[in-house]
N, C-alpha and C positions, 0 to 999 in steps of 0.2 A: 575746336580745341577743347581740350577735357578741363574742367574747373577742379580747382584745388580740392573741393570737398567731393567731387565724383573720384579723383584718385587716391584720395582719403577711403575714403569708401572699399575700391576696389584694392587696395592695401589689406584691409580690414578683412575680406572676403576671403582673400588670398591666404592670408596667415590663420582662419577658419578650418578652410578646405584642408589648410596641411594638416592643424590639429586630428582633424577624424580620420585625415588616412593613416598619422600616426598610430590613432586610435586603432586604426581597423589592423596596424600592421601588430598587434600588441599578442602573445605569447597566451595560451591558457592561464599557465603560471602567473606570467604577470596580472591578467585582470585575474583573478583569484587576488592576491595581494592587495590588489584596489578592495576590492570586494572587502577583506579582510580591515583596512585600513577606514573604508567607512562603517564598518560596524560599531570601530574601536573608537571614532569618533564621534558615533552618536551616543555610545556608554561613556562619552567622558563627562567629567563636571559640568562643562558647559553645552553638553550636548543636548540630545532629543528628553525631555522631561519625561517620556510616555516611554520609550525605549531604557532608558537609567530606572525605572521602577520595575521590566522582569523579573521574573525569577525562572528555574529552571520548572518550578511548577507551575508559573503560570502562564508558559509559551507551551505544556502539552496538548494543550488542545488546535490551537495553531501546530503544531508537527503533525497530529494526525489531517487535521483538513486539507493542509497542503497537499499530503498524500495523494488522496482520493481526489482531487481537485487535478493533478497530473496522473490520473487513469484518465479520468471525463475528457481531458484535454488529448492526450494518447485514442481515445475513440472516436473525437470531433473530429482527425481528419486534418487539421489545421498545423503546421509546423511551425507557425507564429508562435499557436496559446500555446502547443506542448514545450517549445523552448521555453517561453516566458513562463508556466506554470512550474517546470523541473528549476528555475533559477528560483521562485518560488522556496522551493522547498531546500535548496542548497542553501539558500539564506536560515533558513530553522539551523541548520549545521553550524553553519559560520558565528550566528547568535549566542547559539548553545556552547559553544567553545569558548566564547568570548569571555563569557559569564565564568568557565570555570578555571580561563587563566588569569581574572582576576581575582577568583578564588584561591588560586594558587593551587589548584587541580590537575589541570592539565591543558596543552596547548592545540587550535588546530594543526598543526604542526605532528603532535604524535597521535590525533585523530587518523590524518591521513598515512603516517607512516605504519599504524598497527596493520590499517587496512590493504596495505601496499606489502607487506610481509605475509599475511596470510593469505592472498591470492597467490603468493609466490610457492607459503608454505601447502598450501591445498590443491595447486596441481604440479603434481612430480612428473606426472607423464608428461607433462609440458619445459618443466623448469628443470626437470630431473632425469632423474634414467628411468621411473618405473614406465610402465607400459600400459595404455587402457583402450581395449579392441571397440567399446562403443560407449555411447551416451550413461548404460547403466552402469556399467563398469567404473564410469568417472567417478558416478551418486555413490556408488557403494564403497571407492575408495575416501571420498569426502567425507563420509559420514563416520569411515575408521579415523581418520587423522581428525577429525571431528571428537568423539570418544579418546583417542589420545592424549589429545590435548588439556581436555578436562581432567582426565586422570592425572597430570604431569603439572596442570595450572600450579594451582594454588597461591601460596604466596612466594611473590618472588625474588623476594628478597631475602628467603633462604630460612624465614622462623620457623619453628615448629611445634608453635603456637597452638594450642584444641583445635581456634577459628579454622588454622592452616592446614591441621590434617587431610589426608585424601577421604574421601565422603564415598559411601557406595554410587556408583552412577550406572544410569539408564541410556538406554538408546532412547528415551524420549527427555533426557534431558535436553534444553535449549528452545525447547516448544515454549514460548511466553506465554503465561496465564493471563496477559492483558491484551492480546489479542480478539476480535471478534470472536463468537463464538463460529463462526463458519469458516474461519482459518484456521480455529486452532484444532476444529476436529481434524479439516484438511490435513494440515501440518503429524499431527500424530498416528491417522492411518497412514500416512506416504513414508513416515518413518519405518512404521511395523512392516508394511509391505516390501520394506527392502531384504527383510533376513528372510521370506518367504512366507511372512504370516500373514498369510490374507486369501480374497476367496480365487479361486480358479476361472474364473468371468464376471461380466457384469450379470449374468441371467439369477448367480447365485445372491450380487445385490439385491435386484425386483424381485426375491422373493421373500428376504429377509425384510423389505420393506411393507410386506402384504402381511406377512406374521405381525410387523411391528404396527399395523393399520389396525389389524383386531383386536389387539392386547388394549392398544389405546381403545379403542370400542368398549373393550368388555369392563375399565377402567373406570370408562364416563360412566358407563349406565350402573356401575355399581358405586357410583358417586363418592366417589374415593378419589378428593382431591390431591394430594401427595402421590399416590399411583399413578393420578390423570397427565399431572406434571413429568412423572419421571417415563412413563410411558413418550411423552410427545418426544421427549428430550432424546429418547432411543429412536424417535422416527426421524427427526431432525438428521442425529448422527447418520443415520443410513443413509438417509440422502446426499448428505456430503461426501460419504464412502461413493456412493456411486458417483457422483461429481469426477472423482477423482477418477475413477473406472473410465466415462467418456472424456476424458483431460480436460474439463470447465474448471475456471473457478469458482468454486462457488459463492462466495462474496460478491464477485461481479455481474455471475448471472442474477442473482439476488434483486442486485442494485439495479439491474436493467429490469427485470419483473417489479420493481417498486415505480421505476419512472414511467413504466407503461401502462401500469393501474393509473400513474397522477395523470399522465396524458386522457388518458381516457374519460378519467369522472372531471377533468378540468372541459374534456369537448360537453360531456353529458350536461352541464351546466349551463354553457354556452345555448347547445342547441333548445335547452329549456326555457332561458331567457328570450331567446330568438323566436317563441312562441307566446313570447310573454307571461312566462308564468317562472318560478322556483323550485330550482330542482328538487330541493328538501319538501317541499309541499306535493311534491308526487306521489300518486299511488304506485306500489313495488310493479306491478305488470308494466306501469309508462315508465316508471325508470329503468327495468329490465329492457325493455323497447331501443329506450336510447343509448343503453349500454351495448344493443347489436348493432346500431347504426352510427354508434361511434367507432365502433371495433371495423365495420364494413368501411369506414369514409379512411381508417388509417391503412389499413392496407395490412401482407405480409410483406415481409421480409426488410423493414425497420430497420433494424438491429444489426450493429456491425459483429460478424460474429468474432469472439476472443475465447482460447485461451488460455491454461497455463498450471498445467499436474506438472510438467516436468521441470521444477526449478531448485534451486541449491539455496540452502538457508544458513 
């Protein structure tokens, strides 16, 4: 016979198990609104003391790491971290909202709705009657109702105010200036290249990149640091130009060439301790040595390959 407190128990267990199926039967919608709900109550008076002290500038740096924190997780392979890292970053959003609807700003509410109108507004061929025979077609219609829209913005509550005038605009208007530098060259040649301004292959890149190698040569040795600078800065560009030519991107290929340097000189240290000695106390031939036989113990082909010229901004 079962004891009072074992069906106590299996009561308890009972009314558990239902809670998370409940859980699990729960709507996007609805867990957003949770979501939404504990943010709002860790900003309240009596809520998280660490969380009630943000501000919008002091969670920018937290919105970028998030970011980048769901690539790595998007490359790991793992569809645990990449959910758990992209919730991650939804919570910067939900944060960010929070703050400026008790600013009296604005709500996530019309976060989400601006962005639910202009997916709507940016594809007609979808939503609409226009018509678009492929991939480019869409970019080059995205980037007209793009420039539209800028032109028609302003303020919209009908002043016409200096602030609110129409302002000359660029087809590289919308490129953030606080972007990485290796995005935002990305970003501004893949705009140029859509009216036709750009080169006719990649071959015409690698050679503007051997122009842009000697320029900087002839820079350094005439010791002309402001040249030397703005030389490299033209070789940089052109590499990103061509990024975009083999569809990398370049920020991420970047970010894989910096974690395979770290892998490397973190093995090179190892195997120098493993001899008992420091790697920094090496002569350049032995750390050269271990820099082949770290590259040889890793192997090719690491790297998950990714990537991503063709995207809508």
């Amino acid at each position: 016979m079962p004891t009072r407190r074992k069906k106590a128990k299996k009561r308890k267990e009972l009314r558990s198990n239902s809670r998370q199926t409940k859980q699990k039967r729960l709507t996007p919608g609805q867990w957003f609104e949770k979501l939404v709900a504990v943010q709002a109550r860790l900003r309240a008076p009596k809520g998280c003391p660490w969380d009630r002290e943000q501000t919008h500038q002091s969670l920018r740096t937290y919105l970028i790491e998030e970011a980048y924190e769901v690539v790595e997780a998007l490359e790991s392979g793992s569809d645990a971290k990449f959910a758990e890292e992209m919730g991650d970053l939804l919570l910067q959003i939900v944060f960010h909202s929070q703050i400026a609807r008790e600013e009296g700003r604005f709500t996530v509410a019309e976060v989400i709705r601006e962005i639910h109108d202009k997916m709507i507004r940016r594809h007609p061929h979808v939503f609409g009657k226009t018509r678009a025979k492929d991939s480019a077609e869409v970019l080059r219609n995205w980037e007209q109702i793009k420039a539209e829209e800028r032109r028609s913005g302003g303020d919209k509550s009908g002043s016409k105010s200096k602030e609110s005038l129409p302002k000359e605009t660029s087809l590289l208007d919308g490129v953030s200036r606080a972007l990485p530098g290796t995005l935002e060259g990305f970003q501004l040649t893949r705009k140029a290249s859509r009216i036709g301004f750009d080169w006719e292959d990649a071959n015409g890149v690698f050679e503007k990149m051997q122009e842009e190698i000697e320029e900087l040569k002839k820079a350094h040795t005439e010791t002309d640091p402001l040249k030397t600078e703005e030389e490299l800065g033209d070789l940089l560009f052109a590499a990103v130009n061509l990024s975009r030519f083999l569809k990398i991107d370049p920020e991420i290929a970047l970010k894989k060439a910096n974690a395979k340097f770290s892998r490397r000189f973190r093995k090179m240290e190892r195997l120098a301790r493993k001899n008992g000695r420091e790697f920094k106390d090496l002569p350049r031939e032995e750390m050269e040595a271990l820099w082949e036989a770290a590259k040889k113990a890793e192997g090719k082909g690491r790297l998950p390959k990714m990537s991503g010229a063709q995207t809508k901004q």
